[in-house]
C-alpha positions as CSV (number, residue, x, y, z in Angstrom):
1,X,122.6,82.2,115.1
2,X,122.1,81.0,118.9
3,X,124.5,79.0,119.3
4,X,127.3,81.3,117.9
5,X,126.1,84.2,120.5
6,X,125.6,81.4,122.9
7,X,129.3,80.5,122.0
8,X,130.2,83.9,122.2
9,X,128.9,84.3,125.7
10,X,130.8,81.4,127.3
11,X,133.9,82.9,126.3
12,X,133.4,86.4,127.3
13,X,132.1,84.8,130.1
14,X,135.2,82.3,130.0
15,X,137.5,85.3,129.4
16,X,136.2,87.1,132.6
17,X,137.0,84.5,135.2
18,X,140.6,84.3,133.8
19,X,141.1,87.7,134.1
20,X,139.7,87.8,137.8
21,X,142.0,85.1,138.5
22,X,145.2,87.3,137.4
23,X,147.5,88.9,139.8
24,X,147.8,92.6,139.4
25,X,151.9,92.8,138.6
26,X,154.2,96.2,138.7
27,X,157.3,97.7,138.2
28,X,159.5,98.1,140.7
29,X,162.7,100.5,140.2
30,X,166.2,99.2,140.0
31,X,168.3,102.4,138.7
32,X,170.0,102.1,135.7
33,X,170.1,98.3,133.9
34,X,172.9,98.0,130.9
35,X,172.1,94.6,129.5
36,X,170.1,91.4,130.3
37,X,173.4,90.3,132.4
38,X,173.0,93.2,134.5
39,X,169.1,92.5,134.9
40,X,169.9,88.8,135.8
41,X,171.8,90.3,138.7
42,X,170.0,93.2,139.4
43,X,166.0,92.6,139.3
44,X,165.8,89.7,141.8
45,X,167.4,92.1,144.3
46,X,165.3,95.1,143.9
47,X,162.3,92.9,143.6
48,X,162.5,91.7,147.4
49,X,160.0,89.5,148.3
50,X,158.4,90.3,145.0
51,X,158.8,87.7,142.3
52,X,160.8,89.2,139.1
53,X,158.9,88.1,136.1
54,X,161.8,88.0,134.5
55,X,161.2,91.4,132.4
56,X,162.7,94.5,132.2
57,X,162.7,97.9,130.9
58,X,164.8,100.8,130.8
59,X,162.5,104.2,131.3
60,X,165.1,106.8,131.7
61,X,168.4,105.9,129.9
62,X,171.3,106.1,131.8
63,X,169.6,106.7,134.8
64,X,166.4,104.2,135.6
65,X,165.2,100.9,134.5
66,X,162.1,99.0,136.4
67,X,162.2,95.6,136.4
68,X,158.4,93.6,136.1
69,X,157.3,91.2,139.4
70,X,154.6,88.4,139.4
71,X,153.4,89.4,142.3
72,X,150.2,91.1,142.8
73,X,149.3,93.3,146.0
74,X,149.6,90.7,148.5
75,X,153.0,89.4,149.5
76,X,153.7,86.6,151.2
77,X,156.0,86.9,153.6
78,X,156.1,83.9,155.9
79,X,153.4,83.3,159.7
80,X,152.8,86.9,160.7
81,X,151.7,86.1,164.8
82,X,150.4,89.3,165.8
83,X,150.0,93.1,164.4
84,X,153.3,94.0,166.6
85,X,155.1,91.2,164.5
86,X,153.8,92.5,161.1
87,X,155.2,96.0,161.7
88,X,158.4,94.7,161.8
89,X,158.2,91.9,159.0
90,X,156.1,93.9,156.0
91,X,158.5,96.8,156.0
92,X,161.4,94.3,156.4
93,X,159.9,92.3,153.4
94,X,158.4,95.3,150.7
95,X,161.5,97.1,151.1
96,X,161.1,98.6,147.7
97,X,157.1,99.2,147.8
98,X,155.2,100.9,150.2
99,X,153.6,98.9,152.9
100,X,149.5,99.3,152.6
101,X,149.7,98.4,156.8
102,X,147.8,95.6,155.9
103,X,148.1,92.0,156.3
104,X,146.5,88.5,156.4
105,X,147.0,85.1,157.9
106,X,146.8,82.8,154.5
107,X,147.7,79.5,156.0
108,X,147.8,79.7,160.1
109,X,151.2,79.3,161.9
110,X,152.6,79.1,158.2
111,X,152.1,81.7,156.1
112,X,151.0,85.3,155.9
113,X,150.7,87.8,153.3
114,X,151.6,91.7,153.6
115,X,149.3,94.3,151.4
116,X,151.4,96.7,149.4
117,X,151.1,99.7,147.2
118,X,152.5,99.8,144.2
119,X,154.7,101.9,143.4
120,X,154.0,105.0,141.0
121,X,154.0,104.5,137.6
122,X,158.0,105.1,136.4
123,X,158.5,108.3,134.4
């Protein structure tokens, strides 16, 4: 009997450090999306800098799709050098989320990431 809650406990605990690992993903809006063909061309446009997970959905027919990112709430967007330089480049980059005004050097001189806030949750 131990062991098996023992067992049990790894994995929960196993299961927890996966999940803390994830990326939070979203939706981003791309206006109406007729067929995967469409999506193909569609999605890795409205996604930006985001990563299209390859996934979409259609939420308002006729009207609105969203299309699914891999990207969590940090973007990267290439070396930020200075706060002057980031107000230009994380609006450039999250063109279709909002810009938290945050951002962080990852790698120095190579690689920066822009926080953003995802977008509301498509009606």
């Amino acid at each position: 009997m131990r062991i098996k809650t023992l067992v049990a406990g790894l994995f929960a605990i196993a299961g927890g450090v996966f999940l803390l690992g994830t990326a939070m993903a979203f939706d981003v809006g791309a206006g109406p999306i007729w067929n995967n063909a469409d999506a193909q061309s569609k999605c890795p446009a409205v996604c930006g800098s985001l990563r299209w997970n390859g996934q979409w959905t259609t939420t308002v027919p006729g009207q609105m799709s969203v299309c699914g990112t891999v990207e969590g709430l940090d973007v990267p967007v290439g070396p930020i050098w200075n706060n002057d330089d980031a107000q230009t480049k994380c609006p450039e980059q999250l063109r279709r989320v909002t810009w938290s005004g945050q951002w962080t050097t990852t790698v120095p001189g190579r690689m920066s990431v822009c926080g953003c806030t995802p977008p509301p949750p498509a009606s």
